[in-house]
C-alpha positions as CSV (number, residue, x, y, z in Angstrom):
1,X,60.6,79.7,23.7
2,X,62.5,77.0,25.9
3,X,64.0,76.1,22.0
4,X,65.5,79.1,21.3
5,X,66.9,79.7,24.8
6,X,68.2,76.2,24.9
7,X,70.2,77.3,21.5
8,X,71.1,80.7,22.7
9,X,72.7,79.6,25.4
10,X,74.2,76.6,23.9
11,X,75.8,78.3,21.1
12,X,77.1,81.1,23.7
13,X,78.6,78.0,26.8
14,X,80.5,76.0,23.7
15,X,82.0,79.5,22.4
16,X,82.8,80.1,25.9
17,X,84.7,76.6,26.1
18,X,85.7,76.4,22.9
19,X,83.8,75.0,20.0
20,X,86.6,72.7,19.0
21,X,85.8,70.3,21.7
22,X,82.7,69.0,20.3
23,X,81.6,67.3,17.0
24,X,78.3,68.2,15.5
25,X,76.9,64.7,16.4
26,X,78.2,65.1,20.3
27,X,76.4,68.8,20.0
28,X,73.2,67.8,19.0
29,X,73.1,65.1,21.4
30,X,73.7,67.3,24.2
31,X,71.2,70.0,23.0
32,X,68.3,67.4,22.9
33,X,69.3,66.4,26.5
34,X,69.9,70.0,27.3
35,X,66.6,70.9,25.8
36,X,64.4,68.3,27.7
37,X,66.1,69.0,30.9
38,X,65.3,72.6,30.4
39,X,61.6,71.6,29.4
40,X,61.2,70.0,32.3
41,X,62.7,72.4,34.9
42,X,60.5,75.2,32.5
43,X,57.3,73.5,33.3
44,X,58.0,73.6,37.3
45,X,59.9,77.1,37.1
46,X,56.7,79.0,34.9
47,X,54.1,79.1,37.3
48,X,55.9,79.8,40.1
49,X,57.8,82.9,38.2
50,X,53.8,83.9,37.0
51,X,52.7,83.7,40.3
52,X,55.6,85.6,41.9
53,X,55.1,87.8,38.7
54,X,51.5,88.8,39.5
55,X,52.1,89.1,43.3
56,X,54.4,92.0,42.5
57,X,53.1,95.7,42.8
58,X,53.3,97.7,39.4
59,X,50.4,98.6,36.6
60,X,49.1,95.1,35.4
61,X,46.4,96.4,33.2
62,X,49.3,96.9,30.6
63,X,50.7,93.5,29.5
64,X,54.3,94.4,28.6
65,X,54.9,95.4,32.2
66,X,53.4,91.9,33.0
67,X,56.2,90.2,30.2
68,X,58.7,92.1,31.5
69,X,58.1,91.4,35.2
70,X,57.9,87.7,34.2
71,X,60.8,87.4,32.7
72,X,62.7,89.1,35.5
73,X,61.4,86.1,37.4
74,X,61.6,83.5,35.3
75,X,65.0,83.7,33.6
76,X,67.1,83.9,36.9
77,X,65.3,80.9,37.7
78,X,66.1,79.0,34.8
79,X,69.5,80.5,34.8
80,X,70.4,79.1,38.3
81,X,69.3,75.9,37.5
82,X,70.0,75.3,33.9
83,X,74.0,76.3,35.2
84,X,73.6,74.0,38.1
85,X,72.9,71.1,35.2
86,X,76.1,73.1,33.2
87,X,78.4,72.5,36.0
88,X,76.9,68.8,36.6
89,X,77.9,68.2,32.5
90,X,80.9,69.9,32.7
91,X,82.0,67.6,36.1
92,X,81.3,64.8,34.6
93,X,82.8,65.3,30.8
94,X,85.8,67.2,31.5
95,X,86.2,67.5,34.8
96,X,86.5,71.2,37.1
97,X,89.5,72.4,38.4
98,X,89.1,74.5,42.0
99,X,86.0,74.7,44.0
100,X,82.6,73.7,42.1
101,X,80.9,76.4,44.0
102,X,83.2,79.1,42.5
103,X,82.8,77.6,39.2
104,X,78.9,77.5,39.8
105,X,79.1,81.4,40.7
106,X,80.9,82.1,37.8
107,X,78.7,80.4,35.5
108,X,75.9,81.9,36.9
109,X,77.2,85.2,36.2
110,X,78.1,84.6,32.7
111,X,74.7,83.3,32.1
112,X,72.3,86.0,33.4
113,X,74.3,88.3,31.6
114,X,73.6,86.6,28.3
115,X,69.8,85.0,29.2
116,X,68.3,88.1,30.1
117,X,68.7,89.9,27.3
118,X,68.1,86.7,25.1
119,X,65.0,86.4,26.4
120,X,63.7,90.2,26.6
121,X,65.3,91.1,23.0
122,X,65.2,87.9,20.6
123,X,63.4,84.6,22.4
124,X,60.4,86.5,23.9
125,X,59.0,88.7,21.1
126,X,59.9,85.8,18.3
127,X,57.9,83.5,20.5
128,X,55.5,85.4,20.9
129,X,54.6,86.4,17.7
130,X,54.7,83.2,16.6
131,X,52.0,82.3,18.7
132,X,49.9,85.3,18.1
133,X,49.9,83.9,14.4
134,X,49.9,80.7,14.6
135,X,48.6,79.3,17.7
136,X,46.1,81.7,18.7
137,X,44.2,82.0,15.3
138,X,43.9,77.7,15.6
139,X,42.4,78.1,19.0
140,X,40.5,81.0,18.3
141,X,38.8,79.6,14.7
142,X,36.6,76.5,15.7
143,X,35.9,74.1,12.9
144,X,32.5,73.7,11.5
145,X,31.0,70.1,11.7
146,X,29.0,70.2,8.1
């Protein structure tokens, strides 16, 4: 999940700035670094957005209230501070003109707008189909010591 969001929103910020200032190697770079930061900031970010998730009154018996509850929690975390670490990259490459808290405000806009729906329409139920077929049936099916 944290992959394809990391991509998502990497392929939307460099259309936003212009593709032309980066070279494929430059790109990939910053995606690794983009995606480990994110991996990182996911692993403190999920339980906290689960636990804020179930804490919330609404029918929990069904599980795609639960999914979209979480990700009404989660992604504006991740948004706020994957576009803090946006602003930070952007500081230091190229440099911000005007007030980094306006800058930071506006990122933050033009994020959500994008993430949310990432997340609810594309990242969320390819994840997690994935995992339904993958994952699950390899933890489900224990192997037989013959």
């Amino acid at each position: 999940m944290c992959f394809g969001m990391v991509l998502i929103m990497s392929v939307y910020n460099s259309a936003l700035h212009g593709f032309s200032s980066y070279s494929l190697g430059s790109a990939l770079i910053q995606f690794a670094i983009t995606f480990i930061v994110a991996f990182i900031a996911e692993s403190f970010v999920e339980p906290v957005a689960h636990k804020l998730a179930r804490s919330l009154p609404y029918d929990q018996s069904k599980e795609f209230n639960f999914i979209i509850v979480f990700a009404f929690c989660m992604v504006p975390i991740m948004v706020a501070i994957m576009s803090a670490y946006g602003i930070i990259l952007t500081l230091i490459t190229i440099g911000i003109e005007g007030s980094i808290f306006t800058a930071y405000l506006k990122t933050l806009a033009l994020n959500i707008i994008v993430a949310l729906p990432s997340q609810l329409l594309i990242v969320g139920p390819i994840s997690r189909k994935i995992l339904c077929k993958y994952i699950k049936p390899a933890i489900q099916k224990p192997e037989l010591n013959g």
